[in-house]
C-alpha positions in Angstrom: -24.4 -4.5 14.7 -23.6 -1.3 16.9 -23.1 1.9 14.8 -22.2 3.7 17.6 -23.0 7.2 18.6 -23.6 10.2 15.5 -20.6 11.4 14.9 -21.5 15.4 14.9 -23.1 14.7 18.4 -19.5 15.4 19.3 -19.1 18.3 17.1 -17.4 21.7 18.1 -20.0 24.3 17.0 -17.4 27.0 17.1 -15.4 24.9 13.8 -15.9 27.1 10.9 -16.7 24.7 8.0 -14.6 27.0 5.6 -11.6 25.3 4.4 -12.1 22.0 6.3 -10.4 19.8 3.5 -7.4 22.5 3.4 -7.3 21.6 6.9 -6.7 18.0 7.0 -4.3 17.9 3.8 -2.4 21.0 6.2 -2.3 18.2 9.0 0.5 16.4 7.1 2.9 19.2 8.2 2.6 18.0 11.8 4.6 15.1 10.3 4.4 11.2 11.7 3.8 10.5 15.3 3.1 6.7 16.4 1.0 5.8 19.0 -3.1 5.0 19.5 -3.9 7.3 22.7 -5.2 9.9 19.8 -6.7 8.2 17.4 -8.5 5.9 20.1 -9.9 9.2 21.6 -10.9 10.4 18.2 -12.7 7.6 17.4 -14.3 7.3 20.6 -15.0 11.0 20.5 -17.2 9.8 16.7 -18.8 7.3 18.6 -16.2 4.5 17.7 -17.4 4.3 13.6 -14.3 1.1 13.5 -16.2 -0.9 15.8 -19.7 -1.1 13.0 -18.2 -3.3 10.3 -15.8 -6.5 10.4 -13.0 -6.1 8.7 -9.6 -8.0 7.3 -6.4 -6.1 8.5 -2.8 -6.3 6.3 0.7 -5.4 7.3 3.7 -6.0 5.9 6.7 -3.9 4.1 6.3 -5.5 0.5 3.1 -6.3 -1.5 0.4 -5.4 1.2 -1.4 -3.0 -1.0 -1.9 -5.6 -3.5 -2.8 -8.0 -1.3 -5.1 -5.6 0.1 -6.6 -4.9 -3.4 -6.8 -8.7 -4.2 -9.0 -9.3 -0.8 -11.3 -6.5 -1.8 -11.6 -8.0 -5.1 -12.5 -11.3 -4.3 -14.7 -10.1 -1.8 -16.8 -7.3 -4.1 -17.2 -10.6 -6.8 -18.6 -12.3 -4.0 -21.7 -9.9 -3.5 -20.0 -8.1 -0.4 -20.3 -4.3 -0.3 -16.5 -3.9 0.6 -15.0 -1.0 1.9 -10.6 -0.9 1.0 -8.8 1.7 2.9 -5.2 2.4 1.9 -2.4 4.6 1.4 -0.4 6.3 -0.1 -2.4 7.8 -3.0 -1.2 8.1 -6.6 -2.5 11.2 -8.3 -5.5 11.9 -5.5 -6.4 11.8 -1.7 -10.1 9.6 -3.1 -7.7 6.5 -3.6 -7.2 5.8 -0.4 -11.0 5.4 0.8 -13.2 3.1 -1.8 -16.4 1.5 -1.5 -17.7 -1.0 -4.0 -15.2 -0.1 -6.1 -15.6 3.5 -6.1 -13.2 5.7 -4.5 -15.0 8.3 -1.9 -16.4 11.6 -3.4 -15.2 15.2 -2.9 -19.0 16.0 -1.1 -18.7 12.6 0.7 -15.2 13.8 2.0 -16.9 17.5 2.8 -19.8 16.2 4.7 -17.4 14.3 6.9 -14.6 16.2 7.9 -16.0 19.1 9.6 -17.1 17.0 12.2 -13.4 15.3 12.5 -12.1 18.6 12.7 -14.6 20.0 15.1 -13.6 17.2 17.4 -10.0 16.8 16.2 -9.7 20.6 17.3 -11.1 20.5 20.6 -8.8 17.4 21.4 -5.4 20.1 20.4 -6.8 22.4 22.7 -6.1 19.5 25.4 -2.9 18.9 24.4 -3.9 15.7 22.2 -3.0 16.9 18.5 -4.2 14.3 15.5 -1.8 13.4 12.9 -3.1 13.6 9.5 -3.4 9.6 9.2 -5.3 9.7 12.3 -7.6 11.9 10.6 -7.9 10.2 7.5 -8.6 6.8 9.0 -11.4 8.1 11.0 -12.8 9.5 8.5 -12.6 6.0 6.5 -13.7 4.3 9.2 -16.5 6.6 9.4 -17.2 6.6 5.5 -17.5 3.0 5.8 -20.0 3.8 8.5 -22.3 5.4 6.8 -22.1 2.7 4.1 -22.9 0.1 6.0 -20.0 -2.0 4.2 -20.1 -5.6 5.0 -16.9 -5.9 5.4 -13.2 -3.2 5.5 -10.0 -4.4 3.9 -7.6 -2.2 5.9 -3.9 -1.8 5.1 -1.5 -0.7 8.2 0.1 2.7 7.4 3.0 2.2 8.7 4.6 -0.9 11.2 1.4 -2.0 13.1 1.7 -2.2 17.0 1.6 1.6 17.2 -0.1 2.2 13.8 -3.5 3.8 13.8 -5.7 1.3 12.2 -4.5 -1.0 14.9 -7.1 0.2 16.9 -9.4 -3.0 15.2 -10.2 -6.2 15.8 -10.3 -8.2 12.4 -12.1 -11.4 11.6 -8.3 -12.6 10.2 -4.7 -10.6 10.5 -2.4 -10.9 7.4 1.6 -10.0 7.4 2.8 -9.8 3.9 6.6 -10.0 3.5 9.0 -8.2 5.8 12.0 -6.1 4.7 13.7 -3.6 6.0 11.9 0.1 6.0 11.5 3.0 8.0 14.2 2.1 10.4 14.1 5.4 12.0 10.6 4.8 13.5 10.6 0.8 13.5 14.0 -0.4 14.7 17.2 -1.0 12.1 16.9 -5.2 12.4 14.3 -7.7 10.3 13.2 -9.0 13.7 12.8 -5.4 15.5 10.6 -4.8 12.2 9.3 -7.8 12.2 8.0 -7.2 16.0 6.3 -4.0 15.3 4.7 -5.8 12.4 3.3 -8.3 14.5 2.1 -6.0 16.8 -1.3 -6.5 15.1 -2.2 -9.6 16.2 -5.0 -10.0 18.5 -5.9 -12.0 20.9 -8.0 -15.5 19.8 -7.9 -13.7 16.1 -5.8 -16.3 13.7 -2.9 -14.6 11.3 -1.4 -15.5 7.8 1.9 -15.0 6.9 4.4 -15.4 4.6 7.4 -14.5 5.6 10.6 -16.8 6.5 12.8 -16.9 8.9 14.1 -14.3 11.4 10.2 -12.4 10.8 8.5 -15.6 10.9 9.7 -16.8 14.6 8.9 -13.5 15.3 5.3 -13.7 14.4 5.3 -17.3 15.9 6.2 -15.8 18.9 3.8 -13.2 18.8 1.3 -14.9 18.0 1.6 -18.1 20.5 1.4 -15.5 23.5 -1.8 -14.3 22.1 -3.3 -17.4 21.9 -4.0 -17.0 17.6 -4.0 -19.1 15.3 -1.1 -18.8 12.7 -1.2 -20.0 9.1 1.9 -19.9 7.8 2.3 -19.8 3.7 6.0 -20.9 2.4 7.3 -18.9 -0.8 7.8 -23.1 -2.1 4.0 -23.3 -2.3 3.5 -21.3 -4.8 4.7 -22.0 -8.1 4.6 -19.5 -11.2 3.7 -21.4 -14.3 3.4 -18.4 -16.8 4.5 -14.6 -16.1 3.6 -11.6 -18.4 2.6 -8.4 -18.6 -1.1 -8.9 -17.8 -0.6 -11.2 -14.6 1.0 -14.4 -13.6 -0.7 -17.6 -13.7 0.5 -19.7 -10.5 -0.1 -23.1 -8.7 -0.6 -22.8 -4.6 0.1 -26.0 -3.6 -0.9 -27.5 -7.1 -4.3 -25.7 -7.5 -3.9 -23.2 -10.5 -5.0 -19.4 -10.3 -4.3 -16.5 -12.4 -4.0 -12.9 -11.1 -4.6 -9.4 -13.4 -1.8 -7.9 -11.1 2.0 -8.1 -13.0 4.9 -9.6 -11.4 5.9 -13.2 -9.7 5.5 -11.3 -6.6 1.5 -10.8 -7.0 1.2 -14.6 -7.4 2.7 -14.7 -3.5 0.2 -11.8 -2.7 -2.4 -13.8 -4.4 -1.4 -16.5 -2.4 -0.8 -14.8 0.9 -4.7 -13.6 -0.4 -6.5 -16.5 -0.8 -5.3 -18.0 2.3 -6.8 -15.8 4.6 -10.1 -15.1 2.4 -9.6 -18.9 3.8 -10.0 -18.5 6.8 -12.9 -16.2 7.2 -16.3 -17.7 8.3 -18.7 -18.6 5.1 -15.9 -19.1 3.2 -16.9 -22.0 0.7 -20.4 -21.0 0.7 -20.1 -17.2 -0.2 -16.5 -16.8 -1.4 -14.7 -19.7 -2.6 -17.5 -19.7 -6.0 -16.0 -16.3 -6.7 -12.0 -16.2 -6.3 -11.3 -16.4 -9.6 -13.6 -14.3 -10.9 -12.2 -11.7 -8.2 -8.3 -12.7 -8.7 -8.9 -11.7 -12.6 -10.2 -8.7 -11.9 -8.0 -6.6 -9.7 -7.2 -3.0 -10.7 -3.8 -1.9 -8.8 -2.3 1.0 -10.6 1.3 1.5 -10.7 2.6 -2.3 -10.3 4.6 -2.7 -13.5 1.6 -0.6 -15.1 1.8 -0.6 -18.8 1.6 3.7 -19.6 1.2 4.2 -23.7 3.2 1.5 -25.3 7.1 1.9 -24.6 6.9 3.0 -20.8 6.5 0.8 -17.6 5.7 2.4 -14.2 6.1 0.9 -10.9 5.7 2.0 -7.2 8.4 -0.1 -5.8 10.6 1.7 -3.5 12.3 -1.0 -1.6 15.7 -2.9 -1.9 14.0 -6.2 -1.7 11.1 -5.0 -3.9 13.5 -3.6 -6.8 14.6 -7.2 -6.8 11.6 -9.1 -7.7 10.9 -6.3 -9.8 14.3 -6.8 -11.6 13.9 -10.1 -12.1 9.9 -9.8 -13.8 11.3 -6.5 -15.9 14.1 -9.2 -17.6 11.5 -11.8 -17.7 8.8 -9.9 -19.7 10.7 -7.1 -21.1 14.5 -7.7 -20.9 16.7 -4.8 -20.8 15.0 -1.7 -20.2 15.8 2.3 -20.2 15.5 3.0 -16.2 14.3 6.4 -15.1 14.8 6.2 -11.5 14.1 9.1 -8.3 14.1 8.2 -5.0 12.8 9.7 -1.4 16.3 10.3 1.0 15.0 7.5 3.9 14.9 5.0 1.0 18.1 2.2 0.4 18.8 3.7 -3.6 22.5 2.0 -3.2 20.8 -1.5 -3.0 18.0 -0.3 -5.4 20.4 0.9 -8.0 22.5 -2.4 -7.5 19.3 -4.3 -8.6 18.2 -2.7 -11.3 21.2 -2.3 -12.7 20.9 -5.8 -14.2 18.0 -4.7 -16.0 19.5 -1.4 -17.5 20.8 -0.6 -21.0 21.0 2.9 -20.2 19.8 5.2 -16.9 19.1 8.5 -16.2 18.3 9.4 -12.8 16.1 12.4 -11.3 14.1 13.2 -8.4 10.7 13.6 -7.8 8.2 16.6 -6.6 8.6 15.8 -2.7 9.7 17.2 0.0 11.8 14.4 1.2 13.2 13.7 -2.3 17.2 12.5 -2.6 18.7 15.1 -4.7 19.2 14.3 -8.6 22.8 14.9 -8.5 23.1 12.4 -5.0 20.9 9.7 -6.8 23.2 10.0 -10.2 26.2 9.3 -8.2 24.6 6.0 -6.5 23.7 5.2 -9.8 27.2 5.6 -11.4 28.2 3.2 -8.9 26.7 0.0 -11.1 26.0 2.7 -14.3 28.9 4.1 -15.2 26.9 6.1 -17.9 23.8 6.8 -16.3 22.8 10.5 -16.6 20.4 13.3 -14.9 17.4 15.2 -15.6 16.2 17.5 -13.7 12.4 16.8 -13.3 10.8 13.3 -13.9 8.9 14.6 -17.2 12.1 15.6 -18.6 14.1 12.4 -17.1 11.2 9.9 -19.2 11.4 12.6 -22.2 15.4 12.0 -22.4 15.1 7.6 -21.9 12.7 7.8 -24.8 14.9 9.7 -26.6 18.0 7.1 -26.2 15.7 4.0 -25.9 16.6 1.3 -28.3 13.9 0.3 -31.3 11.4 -1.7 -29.4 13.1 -0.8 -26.0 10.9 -0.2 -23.2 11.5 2.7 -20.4 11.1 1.7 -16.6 10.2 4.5 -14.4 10.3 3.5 -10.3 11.4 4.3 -7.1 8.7 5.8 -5.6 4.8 6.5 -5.1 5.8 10.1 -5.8 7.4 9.2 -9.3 4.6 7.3 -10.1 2.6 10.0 -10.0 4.7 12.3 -12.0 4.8 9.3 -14.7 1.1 9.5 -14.8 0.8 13.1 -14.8 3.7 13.1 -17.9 1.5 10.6 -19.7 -1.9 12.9 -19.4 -0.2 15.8 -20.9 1.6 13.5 -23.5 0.0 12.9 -27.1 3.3 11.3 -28.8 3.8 8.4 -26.8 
């Protein structure tokens, strides 16, 4: 397998290593800008680290994380050293780069980016900036280098023709369910989405989706002119026999699996899973012995995450997400305190009009982010299908208030975001009474 060329043999000795971490957290201000001319000069600049390991690549608007960590999973029970690159992070930057399991050091993260940056810098002085995900993925790609994984789980950032893990070519490409998202940079239709979203496909390389019609003739589409493969999975194949708080158990096309993940959803991530773990050469000799023990071992924080014993937190942040998730919060917990903030690019009228269902009482907030809807804009969506929800102004305060009017036994629900995930975590580390 080519490694490729050392990466500091393209090192700008003039890069001061002081503050090299400070720099590429500082390249988030630069903001999101699409496109693979940078990232494919980068890489190529680090002696192409992408091109050393096979790897399994996920896109999709809904549930692609956890489908991403049920692939590593499976993968890691099958013997594979298994690298899972993924974003955003919860409480810190480590999540998004793991090996084996173990989420890549501070002196692992030190030892690499000087050399990104030396190169990274050089490139702005041609007029070819990085991004800050450009930077990060190279410096997973070149983590995973070093450690010689077997194989990458990689999760699209964000759409997928233009994103810049697209720069791979996987053993199998996997679209998780489509919805509408980030209309500003991917078009404001489920078929302009959907096309980004297939942009991943490669040539000869087969892809598994999910998703129904419009996305699916999309993907078809895509995938006919590029000569792949498709395997297409139908929500009707998988049935969910038994849903609580630890995982569903499910039946995909009459074979019975269960999944540590919560939420009906995860058993069509499961699904969506398993059928391109399927799909990958070696299959029933290497993997197929070990997807159960891998499906009942998934760690995913922050999918209708149990924190103490009365609150619930959950990343989702999507109208179509907040549905499903509405529909497993009644299921296993019935009506529910909602503690809800919300970033200002997000759909909180069709959020709110979920979850509603699920709410005996609401109080709305914002969390610690810079593109965060305001608490008093969020309480008026809310009071559109919660006449009596109320505010509080930080998300500690906002969780400390829902306890406070919870019923006996009544459980709070905190979602909306990755950001107010966070802030639920954070609340629960300083917190001794709940």
């Amino acid at each position: 397998m080519n490694k490729g060329a050392p990466i500091s043999a393209h090192v700008n000795p003039e890069c001061a290593p002081v503050g090299d971490l400070e720099w590429l957290y500082g390249l988030q201000m630069r903001g999101v800008k699409l496109g693979l001319t940078n990232v494919t000069e980068l890489l190529r600049r680090m002696g192409d680290p992408h091109r050393s390991f096979p790897c399994i690549h996920v896109a999709g608007s809904d549930g692609k994380g956890s489908t991403c960590a049920i692939l590593a999973s499976v993968l890691r029970a099958s013997g594979m050293r298994v690298g899972l690159y993924t974003s955003p992070h919860i409480l810190a930057f480590n999540e998004r780069i793991d090996v084996g399991g173990e989420k890549i050091s501070d002196a692992e993260m030190a030892d690499i980016v000087p050399s990104i940056r030396g190169i990274a810098e050089g490139m702005r002085g041609e007029g070819m900036g990085c991004t800050f995900f450009e930077a990060t993925t190279a410096l997973a790609f070149e983590h995973f280098r070093r450690r010689e994984v077997d194989v990458a789980v990689i999760e699209v950032g964000m759409g997928g023709r233009l994103d810049a893990t697209n720069v791979v070519t996987p053993l199998v490409s996997v679209i998780s369910n489509i919805s509408l998202e980030h209309r500003e940079h991917l078009g404001a239709t489920i078929e302009e989405i959907a096309l980004e979203k297939a942009g991943i496909i490669k040539p000869g390389v087969p892809v598994v989706t999910i998703n129904p019609e419009p996305a699916f003739g999309v993907i078809a589409r895509a995938a006919e002119e590029r000569g792949s493969r498709l395997v297409r999975l139908r929500a009707e194949d998988v049935e969910v026999v038994e849903n609580t708080w630890r995982g569903p158990r499910f039946r995909l096309r009459g074979e019975e699996f269960s999944v540590s993940v919560p939420g009906r959803f995860e058993a069509e991530d499961a699904a969506l899973a398993i059928t391109a773990l399927r799909q990958l050469p070696g299959y029933g000799e290497r993997i197929e012995p070990h997807l159960r023990e891998g499906l009942e071992s998934v760690s995913w924080p922050c999918r209708m995450q149990r924190v103490g014993d009365r609150v619930v937190v959950d990343v989702t942040h999507t109208e179509a997400g907040s549905e499903g998730l509405a529909r497993d919060i009644a299921e296993i917990y019935g009506k529910v305190v909602l503690v809800f903030g919300v970033l200002s690019d997000k759909d909180a009228d069709g959020m709110c009009r979920n979850l509603a269902h699920i709410a005996s009482r609401a109080v709305a907030t914002a969390p610690l982010a810079p593109r965060a809807r305001a608490v008093a804009e969020t309480l008026g969506i809310m009071r559109r299908y919660m006449p009596d929800a109320e505010s509080a102004p930080t998300v500690a305060a906002a969780i400390t208030r829902a306890l406070d009017i919870a019923l006996p036994g009544e459980t709070v629900l905190v979602t909306g975001s990755f950001h107010m995930a966070e802030e639920a975590l954070r609340w629960r580390a300083r917190s001794s009474t709940y």
